[in-house]
C-alpha positions as a Markdown table, in Angstrom:
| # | Residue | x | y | z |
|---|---|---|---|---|
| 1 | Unk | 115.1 | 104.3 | 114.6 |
| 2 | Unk | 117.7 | 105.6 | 117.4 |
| 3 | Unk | 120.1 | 102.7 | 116.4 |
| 4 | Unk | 119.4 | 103.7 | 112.5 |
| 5 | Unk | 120.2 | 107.3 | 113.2 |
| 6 | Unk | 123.8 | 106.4 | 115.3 |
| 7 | Unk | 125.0 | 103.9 | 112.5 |
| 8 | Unk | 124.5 | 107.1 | 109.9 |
| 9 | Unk | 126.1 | 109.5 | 112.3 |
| 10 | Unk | 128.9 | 106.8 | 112.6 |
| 11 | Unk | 128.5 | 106.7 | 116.0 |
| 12 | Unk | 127.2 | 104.0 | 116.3 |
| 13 | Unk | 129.1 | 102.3 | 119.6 |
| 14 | Unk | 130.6 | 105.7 | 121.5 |
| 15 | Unk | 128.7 | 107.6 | 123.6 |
| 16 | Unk | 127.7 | 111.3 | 123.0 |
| 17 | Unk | 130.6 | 113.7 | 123.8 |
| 18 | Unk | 130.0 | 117.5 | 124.5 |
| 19 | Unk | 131.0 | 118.1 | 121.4 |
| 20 | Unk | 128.7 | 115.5 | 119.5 |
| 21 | Unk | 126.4 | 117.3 | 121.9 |
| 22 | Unk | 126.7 | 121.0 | 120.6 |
| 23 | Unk | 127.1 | 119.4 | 116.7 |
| 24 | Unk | 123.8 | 117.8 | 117.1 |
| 25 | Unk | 122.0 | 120.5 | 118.7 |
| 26 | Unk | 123.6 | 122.8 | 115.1 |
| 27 | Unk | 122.7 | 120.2 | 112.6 |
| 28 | Unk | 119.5 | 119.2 | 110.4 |
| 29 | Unk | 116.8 | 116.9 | 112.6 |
| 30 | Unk | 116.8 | 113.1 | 110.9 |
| 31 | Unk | 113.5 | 113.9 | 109.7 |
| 32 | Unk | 114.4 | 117.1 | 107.5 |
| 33 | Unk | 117.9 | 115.2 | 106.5 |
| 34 | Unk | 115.5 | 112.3 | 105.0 |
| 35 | Unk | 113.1 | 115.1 | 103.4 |
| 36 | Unk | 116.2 | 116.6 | 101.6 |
| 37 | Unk | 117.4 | 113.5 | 100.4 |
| 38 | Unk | 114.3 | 112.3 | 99.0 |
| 39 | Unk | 113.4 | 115.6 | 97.5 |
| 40 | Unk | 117.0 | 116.4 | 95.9 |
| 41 | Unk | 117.2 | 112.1 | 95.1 |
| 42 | Unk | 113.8 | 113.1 | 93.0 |
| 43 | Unk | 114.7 | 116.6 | 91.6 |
| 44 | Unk | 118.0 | 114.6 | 90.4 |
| 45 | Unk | 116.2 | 111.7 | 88.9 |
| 46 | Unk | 113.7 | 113.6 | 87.3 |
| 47 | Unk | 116.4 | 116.3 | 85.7 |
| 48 | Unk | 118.7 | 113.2 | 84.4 |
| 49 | Unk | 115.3 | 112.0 | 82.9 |
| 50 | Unk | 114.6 | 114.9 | 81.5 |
| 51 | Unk | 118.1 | 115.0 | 79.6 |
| 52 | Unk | 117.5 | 111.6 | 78.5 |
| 53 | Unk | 114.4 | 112.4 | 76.8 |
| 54 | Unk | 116.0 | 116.1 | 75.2 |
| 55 | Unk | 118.8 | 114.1 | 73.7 |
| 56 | Unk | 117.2 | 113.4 | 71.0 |
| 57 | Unk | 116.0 | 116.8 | 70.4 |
| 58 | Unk | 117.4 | 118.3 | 66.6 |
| 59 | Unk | 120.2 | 120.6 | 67.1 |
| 60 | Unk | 120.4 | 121.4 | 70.4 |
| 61 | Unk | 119.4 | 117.9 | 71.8 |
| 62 | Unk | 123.3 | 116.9 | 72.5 |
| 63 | Unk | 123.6 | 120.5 | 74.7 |
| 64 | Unk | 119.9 | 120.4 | 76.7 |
| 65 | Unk | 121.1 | 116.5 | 77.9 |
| 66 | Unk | 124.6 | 117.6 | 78.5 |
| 67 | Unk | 123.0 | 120.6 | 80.9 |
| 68 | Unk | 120.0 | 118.6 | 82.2 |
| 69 | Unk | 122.1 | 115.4 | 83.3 |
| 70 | Unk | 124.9 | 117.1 | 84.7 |
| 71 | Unk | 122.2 | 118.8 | 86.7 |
| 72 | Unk | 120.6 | 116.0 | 87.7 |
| 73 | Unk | 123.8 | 113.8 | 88.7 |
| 74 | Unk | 124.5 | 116.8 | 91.0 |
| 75 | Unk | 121.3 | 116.7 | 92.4 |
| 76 | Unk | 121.4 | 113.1 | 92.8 |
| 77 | Unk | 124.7 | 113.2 | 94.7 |
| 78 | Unk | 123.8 | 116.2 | 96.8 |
| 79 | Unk | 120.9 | 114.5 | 98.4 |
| 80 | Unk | 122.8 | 111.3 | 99.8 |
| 81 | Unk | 125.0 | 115.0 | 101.5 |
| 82 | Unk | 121.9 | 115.1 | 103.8 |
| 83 | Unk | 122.4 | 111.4 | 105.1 |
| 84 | Unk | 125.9 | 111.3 | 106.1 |
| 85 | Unk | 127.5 | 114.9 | 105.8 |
| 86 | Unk | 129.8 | 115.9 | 103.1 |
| 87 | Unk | 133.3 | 114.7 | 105.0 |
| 88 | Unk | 131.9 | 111.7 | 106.1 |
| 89 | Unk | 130.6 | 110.6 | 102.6 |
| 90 | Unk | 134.0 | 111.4 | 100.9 |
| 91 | Unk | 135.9 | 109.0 | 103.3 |
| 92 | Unk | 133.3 | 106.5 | 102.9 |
| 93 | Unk | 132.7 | 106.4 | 99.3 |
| 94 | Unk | 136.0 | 104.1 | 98.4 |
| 95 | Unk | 135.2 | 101.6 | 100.7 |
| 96 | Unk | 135.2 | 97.9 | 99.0 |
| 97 | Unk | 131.2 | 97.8 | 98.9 |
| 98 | Unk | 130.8 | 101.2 | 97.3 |
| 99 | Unk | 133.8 | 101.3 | 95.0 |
| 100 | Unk | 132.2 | 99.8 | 91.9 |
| 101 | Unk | 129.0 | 101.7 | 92.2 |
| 102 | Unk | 131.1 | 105.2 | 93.2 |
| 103 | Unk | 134.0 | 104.3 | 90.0 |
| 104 | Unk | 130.8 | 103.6 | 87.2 |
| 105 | Unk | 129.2 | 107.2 | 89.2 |
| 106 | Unk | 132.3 | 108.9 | 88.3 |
| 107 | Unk | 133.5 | 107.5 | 84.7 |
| 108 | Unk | 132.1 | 108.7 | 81.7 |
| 109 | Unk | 132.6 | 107.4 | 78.2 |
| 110 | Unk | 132.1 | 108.5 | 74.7 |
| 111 | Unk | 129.6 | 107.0 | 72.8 |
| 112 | Unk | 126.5 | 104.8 | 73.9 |
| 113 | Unk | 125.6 | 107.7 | 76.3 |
| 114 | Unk | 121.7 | 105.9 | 76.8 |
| 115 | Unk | 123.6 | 103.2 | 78.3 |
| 116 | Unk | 125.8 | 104.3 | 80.0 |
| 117 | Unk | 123.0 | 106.9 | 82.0 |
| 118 | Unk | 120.9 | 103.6 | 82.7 |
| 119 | Unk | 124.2 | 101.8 | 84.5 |
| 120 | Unk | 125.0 | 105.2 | 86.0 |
| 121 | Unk | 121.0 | 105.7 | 87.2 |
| 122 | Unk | 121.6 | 101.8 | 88.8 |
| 123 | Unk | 125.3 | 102.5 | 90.0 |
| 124 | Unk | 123.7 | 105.6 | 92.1 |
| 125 | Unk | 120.9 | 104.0 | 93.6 |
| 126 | Unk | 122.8 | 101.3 | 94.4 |
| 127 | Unk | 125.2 | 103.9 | 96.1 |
| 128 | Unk | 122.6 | 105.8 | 97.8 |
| 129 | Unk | 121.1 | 102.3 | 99.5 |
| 130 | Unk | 124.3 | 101.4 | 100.5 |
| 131 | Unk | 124.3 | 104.2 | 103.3 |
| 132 | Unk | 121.1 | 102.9 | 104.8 |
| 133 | Unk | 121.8 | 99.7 | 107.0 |
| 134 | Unk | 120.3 | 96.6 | 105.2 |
| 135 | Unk | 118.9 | 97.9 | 102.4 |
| 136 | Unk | 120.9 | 96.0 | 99.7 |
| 137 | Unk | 120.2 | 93.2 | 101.6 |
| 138 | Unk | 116.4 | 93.9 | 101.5 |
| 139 | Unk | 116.7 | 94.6 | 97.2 |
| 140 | Unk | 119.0 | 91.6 | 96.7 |
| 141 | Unk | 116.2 | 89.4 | 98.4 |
| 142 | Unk | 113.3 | 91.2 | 97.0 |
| 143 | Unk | 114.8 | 90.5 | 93.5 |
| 144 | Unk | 115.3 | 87.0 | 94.3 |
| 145 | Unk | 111.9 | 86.6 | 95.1 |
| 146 | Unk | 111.3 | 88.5 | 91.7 |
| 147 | Unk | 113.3 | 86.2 | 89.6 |
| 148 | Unk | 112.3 | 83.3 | 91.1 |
């Protein structure tokens, strides 16, 4: 669990400075930063569900999913803020094995918005995983084992 908690940190191979020292002692325990995620991953999930299901609502259907959705995505984001920290996922969300996932995140197009929010749901759990160390590894063999 220590090695899990220095490869999210990113320190994974330097020893604790003063400074690492102080910023550790002022920051959120590992426990409480996997509580958030989960809880804010959920809340996001269940808000872009939500706006899914309103869409097709008469009238005001187009403006509850717009709302709900964009609700939701923000959620969604926010909790993978409690893994890594808000600098450190901005550098490390255009790395090669996130920048498919974190381009579909961010594009949106007109038209065929159901599925377009399914690849989007996929693109950001796919994103979220990739910040816990062999995780896609662990869903690309459980599906194997699936398919097969």
């Amino acid at each position: 669990m220590d090695k899990l908690k220095r490869v999210l940190s990113g320190r994974d191979a330097e020893e604790p400075s003063g400074l690492a020292e102080v910023i550790d002692a002022t920051s959120l325990g590992w426990g409480t930063r996997v509580k958030g995620f989960v809880a804010c991953f959920a809340i996001g999930c269940l808000c872009s569900l939500l706006g899914s299901c309103l869409l097709w609502v008469p009238k005001k259907g187009l403006i509850l999913f717009a709302v709900f959705y964009t609700l939701g995505n923000i959620a969604s984001i926010g909790s993978t803020l409690f893994l890594m920290g808000p600098m450190k996922q901005l550098k490390r969300m255009f790395e090669p094995t996130r920048l498919i996932a974190t381009i579909v995140m961010l594009w949106r197009k007109e038209g065929l918005a159901l599925l377009f929010c399914i690849f989007q749901f996929f693109a950001l759990a796919w994103y979220s995983i990739s910040f816990i160390p062999f995780a896609r590894d662990a869903v690309k063999k459980c599906f194997l084992v699936c398919l097969s």
